[in-house]
mmCIF file of the N, C-alpha and C atoms, coordinates in Angstrom:
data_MODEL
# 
_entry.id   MODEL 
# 
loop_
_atom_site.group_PDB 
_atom_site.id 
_atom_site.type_symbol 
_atom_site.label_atom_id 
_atom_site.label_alt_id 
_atom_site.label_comp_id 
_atom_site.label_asym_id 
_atom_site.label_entity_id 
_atom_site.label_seq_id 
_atom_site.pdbx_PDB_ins_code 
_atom_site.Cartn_x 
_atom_site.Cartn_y 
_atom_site.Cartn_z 
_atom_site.occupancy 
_atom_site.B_iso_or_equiv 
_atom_site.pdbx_formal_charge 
_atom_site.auth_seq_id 
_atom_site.auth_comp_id 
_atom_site.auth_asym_id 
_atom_site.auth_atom_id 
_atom_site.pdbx_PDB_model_num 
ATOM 1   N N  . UNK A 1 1  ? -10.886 -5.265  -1.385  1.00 0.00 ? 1  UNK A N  1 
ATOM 2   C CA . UNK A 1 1  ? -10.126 -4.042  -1.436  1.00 0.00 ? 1  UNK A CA 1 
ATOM 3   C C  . UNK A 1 1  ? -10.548 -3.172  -2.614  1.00 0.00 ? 1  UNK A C  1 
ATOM 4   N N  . UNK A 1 2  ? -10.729 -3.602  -3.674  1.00 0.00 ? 2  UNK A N  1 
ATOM 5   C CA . UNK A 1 2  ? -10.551 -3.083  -5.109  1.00 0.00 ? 2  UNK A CA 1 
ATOM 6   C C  . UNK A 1 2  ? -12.482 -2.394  -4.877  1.00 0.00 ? 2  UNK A C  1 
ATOM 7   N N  . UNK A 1 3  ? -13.251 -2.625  -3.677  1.00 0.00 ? 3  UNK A N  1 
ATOM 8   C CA . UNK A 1 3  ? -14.741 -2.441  -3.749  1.00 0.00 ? 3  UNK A CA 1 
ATOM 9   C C  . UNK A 1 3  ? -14.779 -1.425  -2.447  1.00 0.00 ? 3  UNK A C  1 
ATOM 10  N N  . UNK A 1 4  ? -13.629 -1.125  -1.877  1.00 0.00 ? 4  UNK A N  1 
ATOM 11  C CA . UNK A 1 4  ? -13.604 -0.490  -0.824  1.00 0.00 ? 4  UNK A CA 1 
ATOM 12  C C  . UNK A 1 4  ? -14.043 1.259   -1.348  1.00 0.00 ? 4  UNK A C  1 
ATOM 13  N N  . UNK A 1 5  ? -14.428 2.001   -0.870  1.00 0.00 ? 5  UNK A N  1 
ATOM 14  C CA . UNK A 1 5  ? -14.071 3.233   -0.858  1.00 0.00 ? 5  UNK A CA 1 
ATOM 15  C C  . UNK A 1 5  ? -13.555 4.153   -0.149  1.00 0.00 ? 5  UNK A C  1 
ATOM 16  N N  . UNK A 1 6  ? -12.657 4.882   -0.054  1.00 0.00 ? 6  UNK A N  1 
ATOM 17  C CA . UNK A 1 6  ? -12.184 5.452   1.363   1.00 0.00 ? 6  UNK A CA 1 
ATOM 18  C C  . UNK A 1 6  ? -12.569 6.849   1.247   1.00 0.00 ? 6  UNK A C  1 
ATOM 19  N N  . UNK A 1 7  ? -13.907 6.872   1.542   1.00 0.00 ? 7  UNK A N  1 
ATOM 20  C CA . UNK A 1 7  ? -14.509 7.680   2.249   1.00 0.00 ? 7  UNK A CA 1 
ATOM 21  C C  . UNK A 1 7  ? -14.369 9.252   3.507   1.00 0.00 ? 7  UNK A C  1 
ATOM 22  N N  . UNK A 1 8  ? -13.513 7.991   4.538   1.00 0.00 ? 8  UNK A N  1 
ATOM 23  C CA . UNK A 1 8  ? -13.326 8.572   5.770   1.00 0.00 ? 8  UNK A CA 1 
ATOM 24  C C  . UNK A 1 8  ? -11.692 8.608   5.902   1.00 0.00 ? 8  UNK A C  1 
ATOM 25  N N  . UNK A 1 9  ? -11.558 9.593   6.729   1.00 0.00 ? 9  UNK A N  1 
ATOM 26  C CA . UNK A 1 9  ? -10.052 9.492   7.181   1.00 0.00 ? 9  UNK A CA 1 
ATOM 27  C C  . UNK A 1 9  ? -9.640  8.091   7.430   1.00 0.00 ? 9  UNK A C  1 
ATOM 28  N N  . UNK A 1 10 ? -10.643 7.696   8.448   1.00 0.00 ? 10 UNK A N  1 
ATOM 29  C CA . UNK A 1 10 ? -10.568 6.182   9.209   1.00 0.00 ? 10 UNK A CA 1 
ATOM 30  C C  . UNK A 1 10 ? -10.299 5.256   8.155   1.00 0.00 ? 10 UNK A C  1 
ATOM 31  N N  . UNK A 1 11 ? -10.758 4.473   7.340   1.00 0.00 ? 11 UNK A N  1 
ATOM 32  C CA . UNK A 1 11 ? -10.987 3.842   6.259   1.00 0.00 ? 11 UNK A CA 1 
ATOM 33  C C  . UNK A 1 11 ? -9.371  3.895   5.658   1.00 0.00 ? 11 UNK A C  1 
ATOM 34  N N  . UNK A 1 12 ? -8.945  5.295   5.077   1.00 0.00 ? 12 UNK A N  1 
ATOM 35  C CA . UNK A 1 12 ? -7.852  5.493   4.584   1.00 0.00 ? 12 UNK A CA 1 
ATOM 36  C C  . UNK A 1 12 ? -6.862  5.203   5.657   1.00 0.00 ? 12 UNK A C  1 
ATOM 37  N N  . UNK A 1 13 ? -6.665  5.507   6.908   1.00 0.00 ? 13 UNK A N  1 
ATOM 38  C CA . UNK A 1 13 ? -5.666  5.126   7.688   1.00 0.00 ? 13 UNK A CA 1 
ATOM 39  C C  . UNK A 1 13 ? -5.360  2.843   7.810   1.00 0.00 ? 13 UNK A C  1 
ATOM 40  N N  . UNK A 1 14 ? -7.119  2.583   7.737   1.00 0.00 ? 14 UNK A N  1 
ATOM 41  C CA . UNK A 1 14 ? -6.534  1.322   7.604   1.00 0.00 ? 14 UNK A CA 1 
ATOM 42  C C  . UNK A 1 14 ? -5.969  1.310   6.654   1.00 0.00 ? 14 UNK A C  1 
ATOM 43  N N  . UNK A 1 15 ? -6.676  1.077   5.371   1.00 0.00 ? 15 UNK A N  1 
ATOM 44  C CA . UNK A 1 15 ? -5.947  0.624   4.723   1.00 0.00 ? 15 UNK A CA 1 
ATOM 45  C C  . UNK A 1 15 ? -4.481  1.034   4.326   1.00 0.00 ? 15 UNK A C  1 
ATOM 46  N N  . UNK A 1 16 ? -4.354  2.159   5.289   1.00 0.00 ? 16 UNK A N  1 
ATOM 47  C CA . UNK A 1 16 ? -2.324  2.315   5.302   1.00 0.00 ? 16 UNK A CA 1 
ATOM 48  C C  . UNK A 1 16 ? -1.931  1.334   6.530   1.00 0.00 ? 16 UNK A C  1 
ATOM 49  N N  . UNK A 1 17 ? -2.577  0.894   7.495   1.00 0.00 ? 17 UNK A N  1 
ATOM 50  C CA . UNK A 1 17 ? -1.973  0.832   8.635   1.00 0.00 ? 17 UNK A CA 1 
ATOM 51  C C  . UNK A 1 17 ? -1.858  -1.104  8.516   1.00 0.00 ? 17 UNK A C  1 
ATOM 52  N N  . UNK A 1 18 ? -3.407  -1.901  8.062   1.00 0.00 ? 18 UNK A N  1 
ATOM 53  C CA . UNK A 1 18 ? -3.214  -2.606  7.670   1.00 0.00 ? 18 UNK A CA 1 
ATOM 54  C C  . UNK A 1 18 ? -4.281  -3.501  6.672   1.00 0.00 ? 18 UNK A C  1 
ATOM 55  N N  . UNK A 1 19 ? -4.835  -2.634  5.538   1.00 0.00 ? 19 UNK A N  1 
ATOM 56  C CA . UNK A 1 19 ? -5.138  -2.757  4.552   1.00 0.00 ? 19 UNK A CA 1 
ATOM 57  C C  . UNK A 1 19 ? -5.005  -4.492  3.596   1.00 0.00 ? 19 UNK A C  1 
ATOM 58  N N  . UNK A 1 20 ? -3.544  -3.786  3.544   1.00 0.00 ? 20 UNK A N  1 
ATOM 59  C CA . UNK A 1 20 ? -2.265  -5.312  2.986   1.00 0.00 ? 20 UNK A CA 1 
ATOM 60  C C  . UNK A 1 20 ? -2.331  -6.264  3.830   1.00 0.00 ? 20 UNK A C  1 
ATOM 61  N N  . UNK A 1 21 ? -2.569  -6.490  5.026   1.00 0.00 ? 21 UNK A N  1 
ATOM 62  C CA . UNK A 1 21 ? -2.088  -7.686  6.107   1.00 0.00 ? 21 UNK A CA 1 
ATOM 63  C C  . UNK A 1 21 ? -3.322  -8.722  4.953   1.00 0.00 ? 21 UNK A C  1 
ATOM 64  N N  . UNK A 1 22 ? -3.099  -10.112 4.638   1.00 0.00 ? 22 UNK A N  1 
ATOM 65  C CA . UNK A 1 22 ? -3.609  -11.043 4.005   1.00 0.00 ? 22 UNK A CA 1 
ATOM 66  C C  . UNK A 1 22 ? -3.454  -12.143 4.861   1.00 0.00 ? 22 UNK A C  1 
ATOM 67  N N  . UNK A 1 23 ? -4.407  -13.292 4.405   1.00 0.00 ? 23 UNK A N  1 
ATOM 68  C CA . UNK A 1 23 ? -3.462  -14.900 4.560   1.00 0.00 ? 23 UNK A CA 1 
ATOM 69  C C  . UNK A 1 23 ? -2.502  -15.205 3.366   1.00 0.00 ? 23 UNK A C  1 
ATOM 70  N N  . UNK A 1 24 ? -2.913  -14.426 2.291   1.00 0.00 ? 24 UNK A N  1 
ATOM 71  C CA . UNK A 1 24 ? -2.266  -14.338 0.733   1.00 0.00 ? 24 UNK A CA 1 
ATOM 72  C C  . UNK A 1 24 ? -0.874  -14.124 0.868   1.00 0.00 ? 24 UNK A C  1 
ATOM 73  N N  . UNK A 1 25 ? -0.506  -12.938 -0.072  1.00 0.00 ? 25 UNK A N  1 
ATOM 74  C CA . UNK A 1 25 ? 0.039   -11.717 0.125   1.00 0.00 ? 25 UNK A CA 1 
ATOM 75  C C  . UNK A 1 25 ? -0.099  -10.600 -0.155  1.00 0.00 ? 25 UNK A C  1 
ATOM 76  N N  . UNK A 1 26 ? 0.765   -9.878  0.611   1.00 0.00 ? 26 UNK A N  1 
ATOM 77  C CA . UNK A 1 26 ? 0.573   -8.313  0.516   1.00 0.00 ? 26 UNK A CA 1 
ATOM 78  C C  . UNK A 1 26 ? 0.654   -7.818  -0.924  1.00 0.00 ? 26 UNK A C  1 
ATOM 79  N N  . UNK A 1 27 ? 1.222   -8.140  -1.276  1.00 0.00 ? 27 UNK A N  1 
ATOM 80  C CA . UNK A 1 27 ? 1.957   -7.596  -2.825  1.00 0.00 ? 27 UNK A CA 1 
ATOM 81  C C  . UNK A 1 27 ? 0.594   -7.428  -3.781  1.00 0.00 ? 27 UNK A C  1 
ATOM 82  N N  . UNK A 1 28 ? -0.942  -8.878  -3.465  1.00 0.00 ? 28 UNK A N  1 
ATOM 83  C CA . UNK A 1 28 ? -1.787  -8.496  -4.255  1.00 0.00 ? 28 UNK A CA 1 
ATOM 84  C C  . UNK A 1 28 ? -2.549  -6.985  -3.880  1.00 0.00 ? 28 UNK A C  1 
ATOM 85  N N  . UNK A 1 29 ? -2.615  -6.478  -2.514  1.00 0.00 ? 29 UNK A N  1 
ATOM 86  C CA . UNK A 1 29 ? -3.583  -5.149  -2.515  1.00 0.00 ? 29 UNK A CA 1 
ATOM 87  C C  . UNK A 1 29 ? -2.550  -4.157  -1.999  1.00 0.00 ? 29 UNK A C  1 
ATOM 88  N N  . UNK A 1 30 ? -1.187  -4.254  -2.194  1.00 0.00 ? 30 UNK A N  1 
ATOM 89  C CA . UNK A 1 30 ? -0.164  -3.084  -2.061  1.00 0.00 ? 30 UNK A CA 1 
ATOM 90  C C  . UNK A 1 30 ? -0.509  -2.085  -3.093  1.00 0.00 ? 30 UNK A C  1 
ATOM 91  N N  . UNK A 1 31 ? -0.747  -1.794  -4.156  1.00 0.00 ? 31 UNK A N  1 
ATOM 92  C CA . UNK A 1 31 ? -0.670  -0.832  -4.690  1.00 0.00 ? 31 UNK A CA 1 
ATOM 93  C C  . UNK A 1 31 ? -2.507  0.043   -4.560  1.00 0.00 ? 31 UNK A C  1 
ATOM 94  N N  . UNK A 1 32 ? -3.196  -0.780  -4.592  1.00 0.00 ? 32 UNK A N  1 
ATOM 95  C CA . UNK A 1 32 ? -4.657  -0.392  -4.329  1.00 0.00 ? 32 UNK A CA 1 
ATOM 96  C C  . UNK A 1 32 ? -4.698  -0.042  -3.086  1.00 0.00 ? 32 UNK A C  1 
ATOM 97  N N  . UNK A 1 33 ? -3.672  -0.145  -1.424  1.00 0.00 ? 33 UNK A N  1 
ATOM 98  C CA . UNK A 1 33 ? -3.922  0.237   -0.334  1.00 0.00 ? 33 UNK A CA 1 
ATOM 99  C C  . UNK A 1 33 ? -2.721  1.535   -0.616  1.00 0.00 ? 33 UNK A C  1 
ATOM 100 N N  . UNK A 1 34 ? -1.993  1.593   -1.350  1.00 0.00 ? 34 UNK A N  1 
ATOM 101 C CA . UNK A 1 34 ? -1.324  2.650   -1.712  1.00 0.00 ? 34 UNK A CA 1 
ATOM 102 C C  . UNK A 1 34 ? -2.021  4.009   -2.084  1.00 0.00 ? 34 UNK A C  1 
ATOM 103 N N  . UNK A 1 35 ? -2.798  3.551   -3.307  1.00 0.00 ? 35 UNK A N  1 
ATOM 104 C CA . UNK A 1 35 ? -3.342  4.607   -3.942  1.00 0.00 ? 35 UNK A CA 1 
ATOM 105 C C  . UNK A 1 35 ? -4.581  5.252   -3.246  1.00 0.00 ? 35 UNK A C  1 
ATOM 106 N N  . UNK A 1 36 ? -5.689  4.238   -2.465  1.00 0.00 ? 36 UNK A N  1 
ATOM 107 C CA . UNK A 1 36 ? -6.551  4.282   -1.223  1.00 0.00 ? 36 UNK A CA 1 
ATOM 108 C C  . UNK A 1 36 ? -6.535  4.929   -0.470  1.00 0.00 ? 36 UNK A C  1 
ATOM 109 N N  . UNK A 1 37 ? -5.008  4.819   0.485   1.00 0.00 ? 37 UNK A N  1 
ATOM 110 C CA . UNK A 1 37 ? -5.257  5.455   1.449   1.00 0.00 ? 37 UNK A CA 1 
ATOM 111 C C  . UNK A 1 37 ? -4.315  6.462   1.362   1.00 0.00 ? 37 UNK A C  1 
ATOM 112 N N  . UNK A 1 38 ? -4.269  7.730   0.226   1.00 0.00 ? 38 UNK A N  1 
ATOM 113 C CA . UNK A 1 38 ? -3.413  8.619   0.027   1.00 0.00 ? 38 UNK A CA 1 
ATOM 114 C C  . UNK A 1 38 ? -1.961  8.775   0.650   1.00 0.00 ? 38 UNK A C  1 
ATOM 115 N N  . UNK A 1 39 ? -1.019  7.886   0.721   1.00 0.00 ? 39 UNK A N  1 
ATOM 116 C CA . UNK A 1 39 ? -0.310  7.577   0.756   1.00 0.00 ? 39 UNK A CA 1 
ATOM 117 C C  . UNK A 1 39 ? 0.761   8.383   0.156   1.00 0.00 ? 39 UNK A C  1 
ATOM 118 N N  . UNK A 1 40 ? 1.213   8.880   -1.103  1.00 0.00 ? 40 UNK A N  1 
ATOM 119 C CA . UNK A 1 40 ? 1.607   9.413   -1.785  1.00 0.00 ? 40 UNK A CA 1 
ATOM 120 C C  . UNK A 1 40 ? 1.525   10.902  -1.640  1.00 0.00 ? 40 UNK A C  1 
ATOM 121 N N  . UNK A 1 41 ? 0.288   11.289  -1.278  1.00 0.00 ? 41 UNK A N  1 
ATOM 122 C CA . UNK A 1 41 ? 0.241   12.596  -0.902  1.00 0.00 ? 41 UNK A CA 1 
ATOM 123 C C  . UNK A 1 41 ? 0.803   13.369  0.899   1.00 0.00 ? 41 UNK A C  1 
ATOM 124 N N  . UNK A 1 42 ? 0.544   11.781  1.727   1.00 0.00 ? 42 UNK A N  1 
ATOM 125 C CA . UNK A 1 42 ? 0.970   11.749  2.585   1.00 0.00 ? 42 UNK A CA 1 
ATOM 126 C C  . UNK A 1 42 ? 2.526   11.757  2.849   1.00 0.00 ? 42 UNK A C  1 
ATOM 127 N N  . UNK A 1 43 ? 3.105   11.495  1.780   1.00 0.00 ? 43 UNK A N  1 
ATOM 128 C CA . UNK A 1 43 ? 4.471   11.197  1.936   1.00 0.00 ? 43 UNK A CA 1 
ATOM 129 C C  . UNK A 1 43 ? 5.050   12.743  1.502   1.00 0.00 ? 43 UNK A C  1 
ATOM 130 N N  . UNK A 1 44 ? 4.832   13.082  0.340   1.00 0.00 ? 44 UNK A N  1 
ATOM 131 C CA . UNK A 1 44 ? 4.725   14.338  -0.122  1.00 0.00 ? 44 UNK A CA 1 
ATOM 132 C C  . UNK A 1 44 ? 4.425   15.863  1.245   1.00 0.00 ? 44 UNK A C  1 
ATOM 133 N N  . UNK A 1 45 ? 3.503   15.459  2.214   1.00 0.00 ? 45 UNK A N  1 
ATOM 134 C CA . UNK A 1 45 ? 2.988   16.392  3.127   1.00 0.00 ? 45 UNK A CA 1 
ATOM 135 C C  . UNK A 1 45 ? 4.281   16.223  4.596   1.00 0.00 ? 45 UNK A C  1 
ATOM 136 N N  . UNK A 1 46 ? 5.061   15.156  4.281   1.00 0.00 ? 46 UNK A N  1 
ATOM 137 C CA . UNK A 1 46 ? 5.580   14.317  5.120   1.00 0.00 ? 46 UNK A CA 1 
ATOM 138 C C  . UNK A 1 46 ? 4.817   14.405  6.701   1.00 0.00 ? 46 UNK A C  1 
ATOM 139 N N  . UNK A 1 47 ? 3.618   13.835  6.426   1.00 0.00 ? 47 UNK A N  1 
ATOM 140 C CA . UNK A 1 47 ? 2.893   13.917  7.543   1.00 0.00 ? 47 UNK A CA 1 
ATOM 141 C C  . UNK A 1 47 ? 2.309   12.496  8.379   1.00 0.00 ? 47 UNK A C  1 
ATOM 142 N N  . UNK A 1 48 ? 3.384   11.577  8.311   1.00 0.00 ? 48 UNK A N  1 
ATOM 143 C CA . UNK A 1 48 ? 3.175   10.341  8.761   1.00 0.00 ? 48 UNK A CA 1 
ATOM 144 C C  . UNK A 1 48 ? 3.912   10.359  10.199  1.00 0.00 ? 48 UNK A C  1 
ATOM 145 N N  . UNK A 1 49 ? 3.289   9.370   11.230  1.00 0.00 ? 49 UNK A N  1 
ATOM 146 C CA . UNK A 1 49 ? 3.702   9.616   12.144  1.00 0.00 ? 49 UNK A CA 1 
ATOM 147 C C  . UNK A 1 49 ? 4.098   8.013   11.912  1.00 0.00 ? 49 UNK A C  1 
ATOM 148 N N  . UNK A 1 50 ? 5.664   8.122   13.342  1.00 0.00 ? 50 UNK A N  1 
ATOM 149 C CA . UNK A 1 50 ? 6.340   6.659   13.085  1.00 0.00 ? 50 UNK A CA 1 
ATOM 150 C C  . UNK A 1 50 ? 5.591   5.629   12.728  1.00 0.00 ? 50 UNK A C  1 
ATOM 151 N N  . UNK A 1 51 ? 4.777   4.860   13.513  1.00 0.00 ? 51 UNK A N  1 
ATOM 152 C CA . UNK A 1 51 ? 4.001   3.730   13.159  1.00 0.00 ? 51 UNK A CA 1 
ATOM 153 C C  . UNK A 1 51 ? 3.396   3.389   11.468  1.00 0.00 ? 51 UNK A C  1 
ATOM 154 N N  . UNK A 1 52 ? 2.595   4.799   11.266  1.00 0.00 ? 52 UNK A N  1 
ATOM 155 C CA . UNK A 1 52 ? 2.651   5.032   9.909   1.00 0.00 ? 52 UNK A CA 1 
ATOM 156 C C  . UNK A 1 52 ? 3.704   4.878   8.365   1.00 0.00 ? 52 UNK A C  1 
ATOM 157 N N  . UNK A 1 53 ? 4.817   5.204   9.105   1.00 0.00 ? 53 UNK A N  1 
ATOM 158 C CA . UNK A 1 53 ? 6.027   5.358   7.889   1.00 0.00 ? 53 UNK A CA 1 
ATOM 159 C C  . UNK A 1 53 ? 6.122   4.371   8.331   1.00 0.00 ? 53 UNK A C  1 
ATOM 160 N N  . UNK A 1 54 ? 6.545   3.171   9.247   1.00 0.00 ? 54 UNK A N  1 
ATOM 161 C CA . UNK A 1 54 ? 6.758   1.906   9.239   1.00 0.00 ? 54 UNK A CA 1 
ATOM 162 C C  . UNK A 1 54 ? 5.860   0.938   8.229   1.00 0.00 ? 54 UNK A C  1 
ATOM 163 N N  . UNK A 1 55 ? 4.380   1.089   8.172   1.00 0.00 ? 55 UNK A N  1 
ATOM 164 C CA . UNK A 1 55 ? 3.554   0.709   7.123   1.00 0.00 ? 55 UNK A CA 1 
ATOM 165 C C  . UNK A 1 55 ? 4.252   1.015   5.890   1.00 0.00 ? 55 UNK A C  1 
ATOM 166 N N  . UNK A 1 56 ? 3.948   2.544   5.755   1.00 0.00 ? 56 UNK A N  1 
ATOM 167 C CA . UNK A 1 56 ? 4.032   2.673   4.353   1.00 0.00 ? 56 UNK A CA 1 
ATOM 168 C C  . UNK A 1 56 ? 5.374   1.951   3.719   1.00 0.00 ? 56 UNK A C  1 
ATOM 169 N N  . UNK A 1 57 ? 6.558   1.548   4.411   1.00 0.00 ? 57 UNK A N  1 
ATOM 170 C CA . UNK A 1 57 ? 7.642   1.094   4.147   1.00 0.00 ? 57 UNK A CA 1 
ATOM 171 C C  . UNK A 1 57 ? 7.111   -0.515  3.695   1.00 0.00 ? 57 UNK A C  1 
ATOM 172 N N  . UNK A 1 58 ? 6.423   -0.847  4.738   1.00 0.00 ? 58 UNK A N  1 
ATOM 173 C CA . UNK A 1 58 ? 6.089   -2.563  4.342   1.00 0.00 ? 58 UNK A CA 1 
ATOM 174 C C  . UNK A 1 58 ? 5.200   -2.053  2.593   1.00 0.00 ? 58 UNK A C  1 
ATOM 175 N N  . UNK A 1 59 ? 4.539   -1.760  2.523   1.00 0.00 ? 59 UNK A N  1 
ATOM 176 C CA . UNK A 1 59 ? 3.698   -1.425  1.425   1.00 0.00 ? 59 UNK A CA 1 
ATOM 177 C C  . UNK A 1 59 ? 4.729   -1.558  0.326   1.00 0.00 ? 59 UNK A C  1 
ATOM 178 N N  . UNK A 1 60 ? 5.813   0.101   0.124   1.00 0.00 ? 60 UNK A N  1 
ATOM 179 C CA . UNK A 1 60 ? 6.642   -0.125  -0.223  1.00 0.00 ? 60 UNK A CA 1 
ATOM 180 C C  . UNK A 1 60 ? 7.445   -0.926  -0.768  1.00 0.00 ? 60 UNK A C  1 
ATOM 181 N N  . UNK A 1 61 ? 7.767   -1.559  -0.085  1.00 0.00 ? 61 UNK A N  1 
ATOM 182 C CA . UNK A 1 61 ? 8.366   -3.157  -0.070  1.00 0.00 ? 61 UNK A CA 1 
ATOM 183 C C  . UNK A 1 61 ? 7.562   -4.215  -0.915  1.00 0.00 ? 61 UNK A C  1 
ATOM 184 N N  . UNK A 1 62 ? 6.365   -4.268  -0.980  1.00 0.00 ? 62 UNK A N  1 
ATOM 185 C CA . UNK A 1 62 ? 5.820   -5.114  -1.396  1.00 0.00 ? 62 UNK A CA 1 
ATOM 186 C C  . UNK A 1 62 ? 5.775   -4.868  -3.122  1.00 0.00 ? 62 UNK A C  1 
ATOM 187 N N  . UNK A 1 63 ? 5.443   -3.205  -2.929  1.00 0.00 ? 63 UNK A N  1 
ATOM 188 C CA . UNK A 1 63 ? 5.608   -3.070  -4.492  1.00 0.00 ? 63 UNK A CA 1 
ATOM 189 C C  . UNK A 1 63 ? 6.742   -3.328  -5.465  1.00 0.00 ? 63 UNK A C  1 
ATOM 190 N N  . UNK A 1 64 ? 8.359   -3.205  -4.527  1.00 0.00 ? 64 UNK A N  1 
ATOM 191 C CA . UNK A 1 64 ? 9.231   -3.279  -5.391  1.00 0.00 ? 64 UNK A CA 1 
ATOM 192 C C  . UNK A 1 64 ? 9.287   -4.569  -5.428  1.00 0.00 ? 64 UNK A C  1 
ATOM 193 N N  . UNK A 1 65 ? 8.607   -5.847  -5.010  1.00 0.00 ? 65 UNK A N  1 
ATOM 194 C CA . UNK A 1 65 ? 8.590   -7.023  -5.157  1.00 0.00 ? 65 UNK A CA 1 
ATOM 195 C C  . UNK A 1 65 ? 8.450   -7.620  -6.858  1.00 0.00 ? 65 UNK A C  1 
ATOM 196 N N  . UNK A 1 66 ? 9.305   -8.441  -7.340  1.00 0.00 ? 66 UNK A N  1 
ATOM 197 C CA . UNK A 1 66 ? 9.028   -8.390  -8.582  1.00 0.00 ? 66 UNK A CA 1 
ATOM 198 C C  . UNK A 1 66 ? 8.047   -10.037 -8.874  1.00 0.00 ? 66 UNK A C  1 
ATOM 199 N N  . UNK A 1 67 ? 7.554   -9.961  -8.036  1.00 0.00 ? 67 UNK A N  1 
ATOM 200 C CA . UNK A 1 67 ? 6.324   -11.037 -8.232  1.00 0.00 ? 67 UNK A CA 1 
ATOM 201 C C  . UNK A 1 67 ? 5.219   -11.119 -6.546  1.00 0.00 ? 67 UNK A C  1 
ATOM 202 N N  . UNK A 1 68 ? 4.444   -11.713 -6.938  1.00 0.00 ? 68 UNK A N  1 
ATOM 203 C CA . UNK A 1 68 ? 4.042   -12.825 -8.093  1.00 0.00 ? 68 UNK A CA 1 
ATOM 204 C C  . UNK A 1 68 ? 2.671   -11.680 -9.181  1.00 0.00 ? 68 UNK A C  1 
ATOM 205 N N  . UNK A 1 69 ? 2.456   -10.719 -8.878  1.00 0.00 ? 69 UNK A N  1 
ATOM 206 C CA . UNK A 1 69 ? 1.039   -9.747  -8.989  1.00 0.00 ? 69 UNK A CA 1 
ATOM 207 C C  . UNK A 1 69 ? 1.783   -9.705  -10.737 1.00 0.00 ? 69 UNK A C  1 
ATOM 208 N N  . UNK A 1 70 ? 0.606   -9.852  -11.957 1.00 0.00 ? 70 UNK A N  1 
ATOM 209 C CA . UNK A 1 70 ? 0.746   -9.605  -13.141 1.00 0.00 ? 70 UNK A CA 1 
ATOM 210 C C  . UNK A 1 70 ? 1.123   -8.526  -13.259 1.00 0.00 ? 70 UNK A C  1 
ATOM 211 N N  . UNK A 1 71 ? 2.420   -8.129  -14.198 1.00 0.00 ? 71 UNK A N  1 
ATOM 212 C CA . UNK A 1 71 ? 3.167   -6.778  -14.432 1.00 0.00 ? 71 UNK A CA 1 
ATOM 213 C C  . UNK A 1 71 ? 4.358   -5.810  -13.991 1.00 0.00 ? 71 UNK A C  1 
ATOM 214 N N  . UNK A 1 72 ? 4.637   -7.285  -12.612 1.00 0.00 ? 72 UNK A N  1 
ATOM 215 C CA . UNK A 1 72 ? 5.427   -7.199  -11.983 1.00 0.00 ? 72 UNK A CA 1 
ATOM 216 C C  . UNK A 1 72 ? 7.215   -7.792  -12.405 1.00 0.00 ? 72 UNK A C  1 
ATOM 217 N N  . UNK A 1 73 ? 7.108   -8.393  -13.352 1.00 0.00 ? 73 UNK A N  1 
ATOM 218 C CA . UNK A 1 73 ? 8.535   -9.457  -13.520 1.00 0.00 ? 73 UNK A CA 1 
ATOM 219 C C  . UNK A 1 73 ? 9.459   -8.492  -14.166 1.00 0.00 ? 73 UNK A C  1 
ATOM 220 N N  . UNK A 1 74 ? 10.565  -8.900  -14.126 1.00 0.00 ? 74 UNK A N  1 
ATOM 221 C CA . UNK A 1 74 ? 11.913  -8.103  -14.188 1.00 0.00 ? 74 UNK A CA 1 
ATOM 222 C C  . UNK A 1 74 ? 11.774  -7.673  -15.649 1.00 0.00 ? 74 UNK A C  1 
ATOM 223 N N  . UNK A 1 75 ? 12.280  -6.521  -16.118 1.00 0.00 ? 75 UNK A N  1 
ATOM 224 C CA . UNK A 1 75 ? 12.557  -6.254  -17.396 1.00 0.00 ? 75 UNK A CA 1 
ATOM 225 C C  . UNK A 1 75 ? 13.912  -7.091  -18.078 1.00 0.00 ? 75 UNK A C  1 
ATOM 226 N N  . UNK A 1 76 ? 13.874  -7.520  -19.215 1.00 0.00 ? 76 UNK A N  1 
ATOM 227 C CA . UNK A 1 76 ? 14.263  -8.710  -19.902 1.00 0.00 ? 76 UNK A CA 1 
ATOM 228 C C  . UNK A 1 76 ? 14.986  -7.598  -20.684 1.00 0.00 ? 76 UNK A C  1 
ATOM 229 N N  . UNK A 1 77 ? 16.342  -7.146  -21.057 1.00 0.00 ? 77 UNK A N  1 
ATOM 230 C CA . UNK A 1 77 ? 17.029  -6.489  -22.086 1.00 0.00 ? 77 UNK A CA 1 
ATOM 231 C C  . UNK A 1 77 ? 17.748  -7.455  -23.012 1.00 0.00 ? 77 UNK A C  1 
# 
């Protein structure tokens, strides 16, 4: 993921559509299939069609996960 370039529309739609799918987990290339496949700007344009916002939600999801990816663990007050 982290060697990918997204190039093409195509490219960027996987890696929104399913980029993240692993044997792992998602949570390690959620934020790199985030930032990849303009995502953010897409959300912003609100130009996702259902199937799409269903992804970006799993993605989503993965990021507010507070493990196991380094930088992720709860803030300690």
């Amino acid at each position: 993921m982290e060697w990918l370039s997204p190039d093409t529309q195509e490219i960027k739609d996987w890696l929104l559509m399913e980029g993240y799918e692993n044997d792992i987990m998602g949570e390690y290339s959620a934020l790199t299939c985030v930032k990849k496949s303009g995502l953010p700007e897409r959300l912003r344009e609100k130009s996702l069609t259902k199937v799409e916002f269903a992804s970006a939600s799993k993605l989503i999801r993965y990021l507010l996960s507070e493990g196991p990816v380094d930088g992720n663990e709860p803030t300690r007050y």
